[in-house]
C-alpha positions, 0 to 999 in steps of 0.5 A: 529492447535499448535503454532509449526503447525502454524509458520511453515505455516508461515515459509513456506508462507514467504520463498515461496514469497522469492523463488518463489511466493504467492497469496493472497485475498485483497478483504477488499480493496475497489474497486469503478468505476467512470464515467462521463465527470470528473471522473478523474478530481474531483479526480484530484482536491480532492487530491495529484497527478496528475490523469489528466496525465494518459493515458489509461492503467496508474494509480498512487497512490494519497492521499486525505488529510485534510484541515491541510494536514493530510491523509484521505486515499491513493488510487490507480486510473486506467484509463480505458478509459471511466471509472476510477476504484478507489482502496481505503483502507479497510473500507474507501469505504464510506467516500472516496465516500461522500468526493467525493460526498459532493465537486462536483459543480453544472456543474461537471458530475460526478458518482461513484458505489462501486464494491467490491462485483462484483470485486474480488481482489488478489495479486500476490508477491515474487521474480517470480511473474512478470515471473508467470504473464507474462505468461498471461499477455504478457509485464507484467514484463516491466509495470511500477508500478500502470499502467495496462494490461486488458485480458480475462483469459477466451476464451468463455467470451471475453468481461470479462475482468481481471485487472492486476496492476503492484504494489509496491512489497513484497519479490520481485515484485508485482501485483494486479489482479481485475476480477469478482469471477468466472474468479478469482477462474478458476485464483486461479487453475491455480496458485495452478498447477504452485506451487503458494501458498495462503498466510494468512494475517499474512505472507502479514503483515510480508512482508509489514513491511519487504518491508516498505509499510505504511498501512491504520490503521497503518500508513496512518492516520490523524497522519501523512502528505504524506510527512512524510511517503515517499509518495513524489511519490504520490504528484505532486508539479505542478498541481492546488490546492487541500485540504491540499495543502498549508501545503505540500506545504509549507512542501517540499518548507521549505525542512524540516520534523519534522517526517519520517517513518523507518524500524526498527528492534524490540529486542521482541515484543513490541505492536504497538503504543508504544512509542518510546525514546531516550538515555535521555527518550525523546519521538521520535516517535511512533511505528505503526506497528510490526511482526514477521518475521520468517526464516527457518534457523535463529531465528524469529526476530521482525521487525517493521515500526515507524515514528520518528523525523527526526533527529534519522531516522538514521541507526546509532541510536537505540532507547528504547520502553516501555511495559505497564509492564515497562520492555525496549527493543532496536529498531534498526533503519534500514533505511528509508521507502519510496520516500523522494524527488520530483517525479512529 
């Protein structure tokens, strides 16, 4: 395929999730079942949030972090009842288990499985993908984000149940659909005859930096503190305590972040990673992720997500990062990505 064949595809996958909606396979998440009397509680201990809350149908997003605080993995959990599904990033399946594994004590009851290979994960996004949902999952449009409604998408399997998750959002609303395989492609035929195209991962990169949403590899790494990134929403600063939890607490008691995460437009496109520095030369921050964004009636643009010092997070400010080459490119300061306050 040319490159003119190829930015078209793409022209079209990203106007498509802003005026209507796509679909795409998020298989390489991982997908683990908990069991036993304290599956939500071993959770609950290990990491950020308050997993003892949920009700059955809710979910939350919660970070297992180091000893000084920094990111293991940021993961989805879903209270199914007897069963708690854990959603972990790509290639983090493994570790997030043994972490879980290594700090159960001698009385707690406590099993895990991974599942990615018998579940199925897809994600629905763009401006009418709650309306599109809704029509298989009656309340879909009013679910809070991370709770959850579970149907059978197939009269003759009634026990087959298929997930659906109301999650942060891409051009739009968004939701993640969990089933097994054969259920998922019957699912996927559905979508194609209401018009809703299969997006490639360039285009859901491009919208997840447009959406400011940190990613495992990218931002969410031991680099960083949750706080930094604006995942205040996946913290709860009144439960007991956890790895990590003197530092961010001692984080959001001081009032103060030395770094935060931002949407930034780039003038070309500089490499992630890239430093970034100020009117003197003065590194700033780092950019960790970059795309091309392109549009059927305007110019492609590069935009970007970057974790800078706290005082150049301002819209006001633009910033100078450096290719290997040399050669300098303005980075425009947009805003902030993330919650920035107390939630829970």
């Amino acid at each position: 395929m040319s490159d003119a064949a190829v930015n078209s595809a793409l022209i079209e996958m990203i106007h498509t999730a802003h005026a209507h909606a796509i679909w795409a396979d998020l298989s390489d998440k991982g997908r683990v079942i908990c069991t036993d009397r304290d599956r939500l509680d071993l959770i609950h201990r290990l990491s950020t949030n308050d997993t003892l809350k949920l009700q059955v149908g809710e979910g939350c997003a919660t970070v297992f972090t180091t000893a000084i605080g920094r990111i293991v993995d940021c993961v989805v959990v879903l209270n199914r009842g007897e069963q708690a599904l854990m959603i972990t990033n790509r290639g983090k399946t493994d570790q997030i288990r043994g972490w879980l594994q290594r700090n159960v004590f001698f009385n707690d009851r406590f099993q895990s499985k991974d599942v990615s290979q018998e579940l199925e994960h897809i994600g629905i996004f763009g401006v009418y993908s709650a309306a599109l949902v809704g029509q298989w999952w009656s309340g879909a449009e009013t679910l809070p984000v991370y709770h959850f409604l579970e149907t059978s998408l197939d009269e003759s399997k009634p026990d087959d149940k298929t997930l659906l998750i109301r999650v942060p959002g891409l051009a739009g609303d968004g939701y993640w659909v969990i089933g097994t395989p054969g259920i998922l492609e019957n699912f996927k035929l559905q979508l194609a005859e209401h018009h809703v195209m299969e997006a490639n991962g360039e285009a859901i990169e491009a919208l997840r930096i447009e959406a400011g949403l940190p990613e495992a590899g990218h931002e969410l790494t031991e680099d960083y503190i949750p706080l930094e990134l604006g995942l205040w929403d996946a913290v709860s600063f009144h439960k007991g305590c956890y790895i990590g939890q003197e530092i961010i607490a001692r984080m959001e008691s001081r009032g103060k972040l030395a770094k935060m995460l931002v949407r930034v437009e780039v003038e070309a496109s500089l490499p992630a990673g890239a430093t970034l520095t100020d009117t003197e030369g003065k590194s700033v921050g780092t950019l960790t992720s970059v795309a091309s964004m392109p549009s059927l009636n305007h110019p492609a643009k590069h935009i970007g997500l970057a974790v800078v010092k706290t005082a150049h997070a301002d819209p006001a400010i633009t910033l100078t990062g450096r290719f290997e080459n040399g050669n300098l490119v303005a980075v425009k300061i947009l805003g902030l990505a993330g919650v920035y306050s107390p939630v829970h």
